[in-house]
FILUM-695983 format. One record per residue (C-alpha): residue in one letter; y, z, x. Coordinates in pm, whole numbers, plus 50000, padded with zeros to 5 digits. Example, Ala and Ser with C-alpha at 12.3 -4.5 7.8 and 13.67 -1.06 7.14 Angstrom:
<sites>
A495505078051230;S498945071451367;
</sites>
This chain:
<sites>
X364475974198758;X367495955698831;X369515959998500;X368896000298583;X369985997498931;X373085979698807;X373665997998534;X373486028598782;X375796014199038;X378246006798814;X378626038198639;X378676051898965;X381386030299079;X383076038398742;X383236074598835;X384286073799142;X387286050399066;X388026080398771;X387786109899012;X389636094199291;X392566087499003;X392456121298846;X392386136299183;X395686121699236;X397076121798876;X396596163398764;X398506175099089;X401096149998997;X401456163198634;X401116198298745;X397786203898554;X394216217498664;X390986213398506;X391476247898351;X393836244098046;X394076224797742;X396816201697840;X394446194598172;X391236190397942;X392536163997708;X394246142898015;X390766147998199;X389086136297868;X391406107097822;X390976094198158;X387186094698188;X386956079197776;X389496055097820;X389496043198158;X385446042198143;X385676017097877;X388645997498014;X386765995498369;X383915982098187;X385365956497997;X387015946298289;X383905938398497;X382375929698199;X381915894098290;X380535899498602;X378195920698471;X376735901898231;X375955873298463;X374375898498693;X372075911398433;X370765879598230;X371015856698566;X373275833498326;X374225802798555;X377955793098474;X378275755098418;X380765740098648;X379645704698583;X377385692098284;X374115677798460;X372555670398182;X373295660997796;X372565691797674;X375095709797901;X377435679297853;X377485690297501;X377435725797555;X380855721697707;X382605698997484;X381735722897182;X382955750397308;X386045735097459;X386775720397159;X385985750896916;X388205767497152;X391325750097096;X390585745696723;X390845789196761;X393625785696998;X392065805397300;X391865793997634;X388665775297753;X385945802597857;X383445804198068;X380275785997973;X376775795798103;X372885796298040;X370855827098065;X366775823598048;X365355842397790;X362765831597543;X364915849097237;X367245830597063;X370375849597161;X373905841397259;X376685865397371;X380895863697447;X382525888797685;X386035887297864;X388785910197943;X391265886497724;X391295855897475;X391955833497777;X389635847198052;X385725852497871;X382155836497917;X380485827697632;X376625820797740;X373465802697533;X370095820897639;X367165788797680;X365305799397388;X368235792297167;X368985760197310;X364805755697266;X364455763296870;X367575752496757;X369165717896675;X372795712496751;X373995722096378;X372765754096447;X373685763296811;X377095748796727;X377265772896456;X376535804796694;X378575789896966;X381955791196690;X380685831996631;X380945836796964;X384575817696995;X385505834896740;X384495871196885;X387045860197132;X389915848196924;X389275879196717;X390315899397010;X386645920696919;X385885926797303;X388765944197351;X389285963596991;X385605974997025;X386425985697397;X389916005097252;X387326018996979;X384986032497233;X387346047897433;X388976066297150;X385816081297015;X384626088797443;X387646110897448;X387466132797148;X383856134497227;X384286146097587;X387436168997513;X386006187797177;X382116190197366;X383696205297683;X386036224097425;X382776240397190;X381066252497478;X384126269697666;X383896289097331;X380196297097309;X379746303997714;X382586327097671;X381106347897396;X377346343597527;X377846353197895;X381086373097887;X379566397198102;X378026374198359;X379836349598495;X376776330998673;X375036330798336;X378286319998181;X378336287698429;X374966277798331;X375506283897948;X378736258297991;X377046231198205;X374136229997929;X375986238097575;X378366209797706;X375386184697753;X373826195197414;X377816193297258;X378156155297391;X374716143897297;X375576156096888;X379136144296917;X378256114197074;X375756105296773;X378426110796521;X380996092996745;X378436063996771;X378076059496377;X382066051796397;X381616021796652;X378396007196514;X380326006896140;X383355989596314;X381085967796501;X379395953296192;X382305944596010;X383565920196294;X379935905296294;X380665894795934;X384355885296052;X382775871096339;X379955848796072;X382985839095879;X385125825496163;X381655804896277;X381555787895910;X385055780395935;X384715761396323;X380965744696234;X380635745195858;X379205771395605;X376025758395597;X375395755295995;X376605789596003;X373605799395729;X371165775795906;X371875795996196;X371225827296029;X367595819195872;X366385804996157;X367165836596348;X365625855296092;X362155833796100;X362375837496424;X361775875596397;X362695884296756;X364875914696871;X367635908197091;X366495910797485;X370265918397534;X371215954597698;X374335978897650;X377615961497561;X375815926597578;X373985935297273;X377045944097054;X378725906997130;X375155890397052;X375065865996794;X371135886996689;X371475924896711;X368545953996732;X367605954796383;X364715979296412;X366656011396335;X368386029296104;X371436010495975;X374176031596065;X373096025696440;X373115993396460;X375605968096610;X374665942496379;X374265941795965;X370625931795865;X370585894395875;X369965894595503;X373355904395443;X374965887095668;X373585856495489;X374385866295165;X377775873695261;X378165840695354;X377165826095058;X379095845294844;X382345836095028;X384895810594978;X383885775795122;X384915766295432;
</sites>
């Protein structure tokens, strides 16, 4: 109940923030909802700046919805480690130090998310820190790092705006074309043919804009694998890998969280999902160069 009422609220927020700004940016540009030129700066806005806003809060976010506990100070060896790992995996990628934290969860899970290379939060769910040794969770913790230094939070975010744009404009676009032939001689009919060819429009779009991300967003998981091997070792980085797929547990992770996971949704066809089936991602791996 309280990852819907804050994914709610902050879509909420989200659109409020874009209305407020368009209702001060189309008068400025001389445009109106009506036109073309109007429709793609309407689309543009409400793609782009959703995506931006997200990423933006996107830390804060995520510590609201797993309850991950940033480490100030290490009380413990565990977190004492935690810290030096990442700080020094860190500077080995040449990002600034991020955020570390702990979310409970009984998968074995970890996730990075940040607005830049030198302002993210990488976080460790309990379960991981439970069932794996240190080769291992060193190993996820240099994926993660190197999500960041990859720059993948905010390429996927660019991504995702892109696609939200052309999805929005040509869906709004299709069924200005198909009201306007159905209900050309009712204008009250042609409202209500709009408001639901448009929702029908986005939800088809949408699935063929989503293919486009999730391809993108497997690739950098195997850039992502590949950057881990190089910070902990190939074989940690493999370790890592089979134990995750012993383990046999979806990823508990939500929305954009799940995408920067180090274990994806794998129950689904392939061209929806964030992450490649750990089989490959393994045999990738071993295929590649040693590092």
């Amino acid at each position: 109940m309280k990852r819907i009422l804050l994914f709610v609220a902050t879509n909420f927020a989200i659109m409020l923030v874009l209305s407020i700004f368009l209702s001060v940016l189309m008068p400025a540009l001389g445009l109106n909802g009506q036109g073309m030129g109007g429709l793609l700066v309407i689309s543009a806005v409400m793609g782009m700046g959703g995506s931006f806003i997200s990423l933006a809060m996107s830390k804060m976010i995520a510590k609201w919805s797993t309850g991950a506990q940033v480490i100030e100070q290490a009380s413990n060896p565990t977190e004492r480690w935690l810290l030096e790992t990442v700080q020094r995996q860190a500077q080995t990628a040449g990002i600034g130090m991020p955020d570390v934290a702990i979310f409970s969860s009984p998968d074995i899970n970890a996730f990075a998310t940040g607005m830049s290379r030198n302002s993210a939060l990488v976080a460790v769910s309990s379960g991981l820190l439970s069932n794996m040794n240190r080769d291992e969770a060193e190993a996820v913790l240099g994926h993660e790092i190197s999500h960041i230094a990859n720059g993948d939070m905010v390429t996927l975010t660019l991504i995702q705006g892109v696609v939200n744009t052309f999805v929005f404009f040509f869906a709004r676009l299709a069924a200005s074309v198909v009201s306007s032939a159905l209900g050309r001689d009712n204008k009250g009919m042609q409202s209500i043919i709009y408001f639901a060819t448009t929702m029908v429009f986005q939800i088809i779009f949408g699935m063929l804009a989503s293919i486009i991300v999730m391809w993108f967003s497997r690739q950098r998981e195997y850039r992502a694998d590949a950057g881990g091997a190089s910070l902990a070792g190939k074989q940690k980085m493999i370790s890592a890998l089979e134990r995750l797929q012993r383990n046999h547990d979806e990823s508990r992770l939500d929305g954009q969280l799940t995408a920067f996971g180090i274990n994806g949704k794998e129950k689904q066809s392939e061209l929806f999902m964030t992450h490649p089936p750990l089989e490959k991602r393994i045999e990738a791996l071993r295929n590649s160069v040693s590092v």
